[in-house]
N, C-alpha and C positions, 0 to 999 in steps of 0.2 A: 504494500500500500504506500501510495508515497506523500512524502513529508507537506500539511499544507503550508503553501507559502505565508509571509508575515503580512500582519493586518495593517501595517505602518510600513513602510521603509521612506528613509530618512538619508539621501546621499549629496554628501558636500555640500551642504545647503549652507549660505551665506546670507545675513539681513542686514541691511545698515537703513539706518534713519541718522541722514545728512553726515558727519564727523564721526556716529559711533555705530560699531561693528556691535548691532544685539544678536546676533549666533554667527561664529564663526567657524566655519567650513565642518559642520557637525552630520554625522554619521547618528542615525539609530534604525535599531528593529526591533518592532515590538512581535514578538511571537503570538499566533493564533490561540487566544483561549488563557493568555496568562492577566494578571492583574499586575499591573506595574505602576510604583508610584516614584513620579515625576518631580524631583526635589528641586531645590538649589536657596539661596537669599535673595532678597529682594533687588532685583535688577538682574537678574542674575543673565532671561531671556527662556524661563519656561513660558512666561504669555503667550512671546513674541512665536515661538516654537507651533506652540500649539495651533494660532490662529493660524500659520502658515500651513499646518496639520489639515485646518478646516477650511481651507480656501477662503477664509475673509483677507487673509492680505499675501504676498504672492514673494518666493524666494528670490533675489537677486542671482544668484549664481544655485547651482546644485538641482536636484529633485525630490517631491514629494510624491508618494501612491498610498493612498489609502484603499484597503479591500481591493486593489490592484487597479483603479482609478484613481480619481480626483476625488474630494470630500464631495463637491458639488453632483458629481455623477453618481455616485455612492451613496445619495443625503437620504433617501430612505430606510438604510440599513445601519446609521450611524445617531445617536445620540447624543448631543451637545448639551454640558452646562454650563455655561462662560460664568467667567469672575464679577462681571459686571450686575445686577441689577435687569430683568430683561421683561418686566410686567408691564401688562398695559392696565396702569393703576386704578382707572375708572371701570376698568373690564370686571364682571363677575366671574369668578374663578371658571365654575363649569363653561359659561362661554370662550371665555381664554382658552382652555383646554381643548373645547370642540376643533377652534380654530387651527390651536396645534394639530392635532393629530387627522384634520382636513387637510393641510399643507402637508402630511407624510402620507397619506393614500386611506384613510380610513374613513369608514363611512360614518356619517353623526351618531348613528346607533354604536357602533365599535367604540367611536369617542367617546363618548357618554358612559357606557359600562365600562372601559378602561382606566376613566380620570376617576367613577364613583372607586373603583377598586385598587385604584393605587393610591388614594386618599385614606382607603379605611387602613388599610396596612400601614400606610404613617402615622397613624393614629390621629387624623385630622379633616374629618368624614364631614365638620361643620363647617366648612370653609366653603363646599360645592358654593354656596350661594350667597357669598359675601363677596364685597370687591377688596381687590387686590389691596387696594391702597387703608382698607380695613384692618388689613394682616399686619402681626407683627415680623420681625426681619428672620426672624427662623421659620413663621410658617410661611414668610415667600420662600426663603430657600427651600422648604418642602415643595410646593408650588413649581419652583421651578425646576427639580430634581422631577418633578412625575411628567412635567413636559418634556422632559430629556427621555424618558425612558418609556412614553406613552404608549408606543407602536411600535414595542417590542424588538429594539434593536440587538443586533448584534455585536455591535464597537459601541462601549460608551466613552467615552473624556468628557472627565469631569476637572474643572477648574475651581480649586478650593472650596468643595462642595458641603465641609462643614462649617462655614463663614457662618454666621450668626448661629447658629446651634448650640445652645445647653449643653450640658454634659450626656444628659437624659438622651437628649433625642440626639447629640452625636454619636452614640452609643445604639441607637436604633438606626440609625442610618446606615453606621454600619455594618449591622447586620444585614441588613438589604443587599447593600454591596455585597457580602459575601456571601450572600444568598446568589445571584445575581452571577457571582463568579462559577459558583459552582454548578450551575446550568450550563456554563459552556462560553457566557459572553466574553468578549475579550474588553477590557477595563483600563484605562489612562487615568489617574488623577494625580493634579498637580498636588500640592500641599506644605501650608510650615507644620503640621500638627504633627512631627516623627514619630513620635509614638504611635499614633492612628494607621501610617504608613509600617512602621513595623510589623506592626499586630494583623495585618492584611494584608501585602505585598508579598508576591511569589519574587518579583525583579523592581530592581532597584535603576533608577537613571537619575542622576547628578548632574547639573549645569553649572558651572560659576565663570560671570564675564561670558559666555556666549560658548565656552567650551566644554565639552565635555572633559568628566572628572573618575565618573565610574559609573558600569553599564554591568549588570550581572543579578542572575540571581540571587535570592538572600543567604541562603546558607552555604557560595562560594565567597560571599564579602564578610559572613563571619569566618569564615577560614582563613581569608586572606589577611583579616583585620587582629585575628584573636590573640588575643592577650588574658595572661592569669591576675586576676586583682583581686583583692582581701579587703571587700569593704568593712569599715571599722565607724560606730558609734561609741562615742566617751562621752562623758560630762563634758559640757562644755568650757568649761572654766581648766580642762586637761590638756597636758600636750605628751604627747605621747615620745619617747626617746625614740633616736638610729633603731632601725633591726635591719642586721646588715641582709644583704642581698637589694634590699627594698626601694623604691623611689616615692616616697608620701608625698598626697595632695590634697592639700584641703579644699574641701567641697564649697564653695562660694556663700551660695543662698542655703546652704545646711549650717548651722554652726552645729560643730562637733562630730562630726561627720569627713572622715579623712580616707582617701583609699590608697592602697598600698600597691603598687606595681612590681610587681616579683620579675627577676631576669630570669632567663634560662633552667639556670643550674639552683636554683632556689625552692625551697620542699614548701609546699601549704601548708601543711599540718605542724612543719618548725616553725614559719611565720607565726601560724595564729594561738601556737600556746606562750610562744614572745610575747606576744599583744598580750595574752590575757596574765602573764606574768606581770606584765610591766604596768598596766591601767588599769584602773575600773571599768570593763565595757559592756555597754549596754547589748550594745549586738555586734554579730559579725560572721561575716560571708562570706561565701565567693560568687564572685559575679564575672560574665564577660562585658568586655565594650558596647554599649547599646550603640543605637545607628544615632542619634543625635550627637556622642562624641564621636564613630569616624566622619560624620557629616560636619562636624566643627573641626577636626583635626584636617581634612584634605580643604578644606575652605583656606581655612587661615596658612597651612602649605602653601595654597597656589597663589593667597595673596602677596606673600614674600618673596615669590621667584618670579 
């Protein structure tokens, strides 16, 4: 059986707006059927990526295929949630909605029972007949997530799709998504939330300055990234002595909260009865690297070189 081609390819692509290069000569593939979350900092040129993605603004140099056309030719099978705000504020939801999923090829009745039942799964079933500009900014981003996914596509991108959401219902939205994945869709979202990307991303893509930084699945970027660390909680008013092998770092917004970086040739079990020799500790672990410190370690790398 042979291999399907990728839902995205992404080659040499170049963007400049006037003096600044926002993606520079950037490569990607997103593979059919994975959930990839699309990092980088602010400016970094995931917007700029994206839109280029969906045909609202067009590569200077390089190529884009989406579902092995153009977004534009493919716009039925493909689901958009841009970053922006995109309600027609006076509109009544269910009308809003019909209209959507009339622009993707459904019929009012399809629209109708698709917006009533992806309403009631976000848990937001009273909304059909309120206007837009009624809602508050999490249940537009509900709103506009169900118009994204109304007519049942198979490529979503989504651009910062938990922006105004709770905890609650990022936490449900979530879900969705990985409900969502495990059907079969193939999945894009941009996002700062890493944790949210961790906890749901099969592959990882990094932007910073227009370049790419790191492109891989998640459990090759924890192997490539991994490191042994002894997280350590003390009183805070403690400091804890040398243990040799170790490289200490105190946790910024934690006070008393230090982690320990073991080289090599350095044993955890000698580390952490040192620790408990040496302080009072309230707790202590082992942990690896979460994706928010190698996403802040290769940031601040590529801003120094």
């Amino acid at each position: 059986m042979s291999e399907q081609p990728p839902a995205i390819r992404v080659s040499g692509v170049t963007k400049c707006f006037g003096d600044v290069t926002a993606v520079n000569n950037l490569d990607l593939e997103v593979p059919a059927g994975c959930l990839i979350g699309f990092l980088g900092p602010n400016g970094a040129g995931k917007t700029t990526t994206i839109r280029m993605i969906m045909s609202i603004i067009y590569a200077d140099e390089g190529s884009v295929s989406v579902l092995g056309h153009s977004a534009l030719d493919a716009k039925d099978r493909i689901g958009y949630l841009p970053e922006e705000r995109g309600l027609y504020r006076r509109m009544r939801v269910r009308d809003l909605l019909r209209y959507i999923g009339r622009l993707k090829n459904l019929s009012r009745k399809d629209a109708d029972r698709a917006a009533a039942a992806w309403l009631e799964r976000l848990e937001l079933p009273e909304a059909l007949t309120r206007r837009c500009e009624e809602l508050s900014k999490g249940q537009q981003q509900k709103v506009q997530f169900t118009a994204a996914v109304l007519h049942n596509p198979g490529l979503i991108v989504l651009d910062e799709p938990f922006s105004g959401l709770d905890p609650v219902n990022a936490a449900l939205l979530s879900g969705v998504i990985r409900d969502l994945h495990s059907e079969g869709r193939t999945i894009v979202f941009s996002t700062h939330v890493l944790h949210q990307a961790e906890l749901l991303c099969d592959r990882i893509f990094l932007i910073d300055r227009g370049v790419k930084l790191l492109d891989d699945n998640l459990a090759a970027i924890r192997e490539r990234f991994r490191q042994r660390i002894v997280s350590v909680e003390v009183d805070g008013i403690c400091s804890l002595p040398p243990i040799p092998g170790t490289r200490a770092e105190h946790v910024a917004d934690q006070p008393g909260r230090i982690d320990l970086h073991l080289d090599e040739r350095c044993d955890e079990r000698t580390v952490m009865r040192a620790t408990l020799d040496a302080v009072d500790v309230q707790s202590i672990s082992r942990r690896e690297p979460t994706l928010e410190e190698i996403f802040t370690s290769l940031v601040t790398e590529g801003a120094t070189t």
